[in-house]
C-alpha positions in Angstrom: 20.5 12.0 -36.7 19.7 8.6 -37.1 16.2 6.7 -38.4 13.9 5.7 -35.6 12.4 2.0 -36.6 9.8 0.1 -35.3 10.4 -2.9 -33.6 8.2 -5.3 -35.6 7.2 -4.3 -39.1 4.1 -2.4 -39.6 3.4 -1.8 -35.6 3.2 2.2 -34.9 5.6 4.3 -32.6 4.5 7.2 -30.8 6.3 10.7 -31.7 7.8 12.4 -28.8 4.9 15.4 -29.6 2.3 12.8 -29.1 3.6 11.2 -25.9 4.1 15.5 -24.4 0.7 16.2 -25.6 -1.2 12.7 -23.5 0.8 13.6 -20.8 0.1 17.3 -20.6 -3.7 16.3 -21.2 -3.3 13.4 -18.3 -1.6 15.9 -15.8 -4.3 18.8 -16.6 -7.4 16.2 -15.9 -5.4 15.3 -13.0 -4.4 18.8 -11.9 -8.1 19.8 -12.1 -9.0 17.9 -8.5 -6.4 20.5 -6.8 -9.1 23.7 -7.2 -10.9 25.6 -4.7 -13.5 23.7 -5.1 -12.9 20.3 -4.0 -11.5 22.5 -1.1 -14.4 24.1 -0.3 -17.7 22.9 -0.1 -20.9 24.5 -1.1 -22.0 27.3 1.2 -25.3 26.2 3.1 -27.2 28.2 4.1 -29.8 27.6 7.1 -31.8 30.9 8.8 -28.7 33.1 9.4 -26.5 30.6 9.9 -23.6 30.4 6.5 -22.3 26.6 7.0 -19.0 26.2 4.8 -17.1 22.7 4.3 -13.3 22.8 4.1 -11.3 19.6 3.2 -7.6 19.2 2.8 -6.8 18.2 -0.7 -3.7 16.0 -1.6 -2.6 14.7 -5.4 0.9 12.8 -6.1 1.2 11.8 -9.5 4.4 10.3 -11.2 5.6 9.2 -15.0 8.3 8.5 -16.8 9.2 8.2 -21.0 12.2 5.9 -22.5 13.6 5.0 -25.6 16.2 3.0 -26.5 18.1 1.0 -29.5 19.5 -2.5 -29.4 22.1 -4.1 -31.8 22.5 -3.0 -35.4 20.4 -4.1 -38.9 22.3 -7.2 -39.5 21.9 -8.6 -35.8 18.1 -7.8 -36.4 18.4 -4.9 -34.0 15.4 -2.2 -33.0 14.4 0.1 -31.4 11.6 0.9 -28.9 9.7 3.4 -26.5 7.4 3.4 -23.9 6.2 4.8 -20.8 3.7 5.0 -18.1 2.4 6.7 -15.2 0.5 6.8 -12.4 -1.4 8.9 -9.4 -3.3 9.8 -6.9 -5.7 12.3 -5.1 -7.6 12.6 -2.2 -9.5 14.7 0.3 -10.6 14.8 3.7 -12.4 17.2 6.0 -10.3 18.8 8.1 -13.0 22.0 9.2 -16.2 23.6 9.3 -16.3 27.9 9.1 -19.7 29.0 10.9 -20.9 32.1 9.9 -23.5 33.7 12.1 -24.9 36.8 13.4 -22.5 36.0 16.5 -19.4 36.3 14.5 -17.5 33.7 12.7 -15.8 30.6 13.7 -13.8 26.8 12.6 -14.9 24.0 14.5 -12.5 20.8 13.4 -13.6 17.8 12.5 -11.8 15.3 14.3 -11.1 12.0 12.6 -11.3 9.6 15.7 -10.0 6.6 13.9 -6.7 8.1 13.1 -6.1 9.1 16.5 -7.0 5.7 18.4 -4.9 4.6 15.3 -1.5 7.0 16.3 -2.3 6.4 19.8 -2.5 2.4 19.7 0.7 2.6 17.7 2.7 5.0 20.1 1.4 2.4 22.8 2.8 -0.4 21.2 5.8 1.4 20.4 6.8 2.6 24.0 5.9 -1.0 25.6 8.4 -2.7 23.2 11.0 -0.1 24.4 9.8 -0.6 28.0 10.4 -4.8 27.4 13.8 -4.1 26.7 14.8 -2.2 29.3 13.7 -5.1 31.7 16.7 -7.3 29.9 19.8 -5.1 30.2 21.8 -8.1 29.1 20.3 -8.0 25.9 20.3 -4.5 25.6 24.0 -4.3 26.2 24.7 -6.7 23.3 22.5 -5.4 20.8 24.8 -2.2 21.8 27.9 -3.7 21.6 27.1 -5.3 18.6 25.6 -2.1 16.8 21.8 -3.5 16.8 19.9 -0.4 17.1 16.5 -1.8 16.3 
């Protein structure tokens, strides 16, 4: 096995124990959002009514290592390593459990915005395809010549 060396003199490389050990200690921190907790709320509690919060909870998270070695000790060669990562992690209501005396039931929140959103983009959508079919010449070529879009 060959000599790892640094690639200017007196700089430190990270060990490959080192680099496993930040990113097991990044992922658990990160991993931590993903609990029961962030999806469920506190209980609240008003008469004897039981009000509980639900969310949706959603994390992504990506990294990579390398290493390499470049030229050999008379071309002034080296060797280096790095890495890097990145992530991300969110929640959103998505319900409401109702526990009463009356029995027990989920009213949904509804995010408005993201529907008008969906809607105003399906509505866009099908008036573009509605445009073209008004020009059949155009249509026909875009065919003929494979344009799909």
């Amino acid at each position: 096995m060959s000599e790892q060396k640094a690639v200017e003199p007196g700089k430190e490389t990270t060990t490959g124990e080192e680099a496993v050990d930040l990113i097991e200690s990044t992922l658990d921190t990160f991993l931590s959002t993903a609990n029961v907790y962030a999806a469920y709320g506190e209980p609240i509690e008003k008469g004897d009514t039981l009000i509980i919060p639900s969310a949706e909870v959603f994390s992504v998270m990506g990294f990579g290592v390398g290493m390499g070695y470049g030229g050999n000790d008379e071309e002034g060669g080296g060797a280096g390593s790095g890495g890097g990562g990145g992530g991300r992690a969110f929640s959103r209501p998505v319900a409401v459990i109702v526990a009463s005396p009356d029995g027990v039931r989920v009213d949904p929140v509804v995010d408005v915005t993201k529907v008008a959103l969906a809607a105003l983009t399906a509505g866009a959508f099908m008036t573009g395809m509605f445009l073209r079919l008004l020009n059949p010449k155009k249509a026909l070529k875009d065919m003929q010549e494979g344009n799909f879009d």
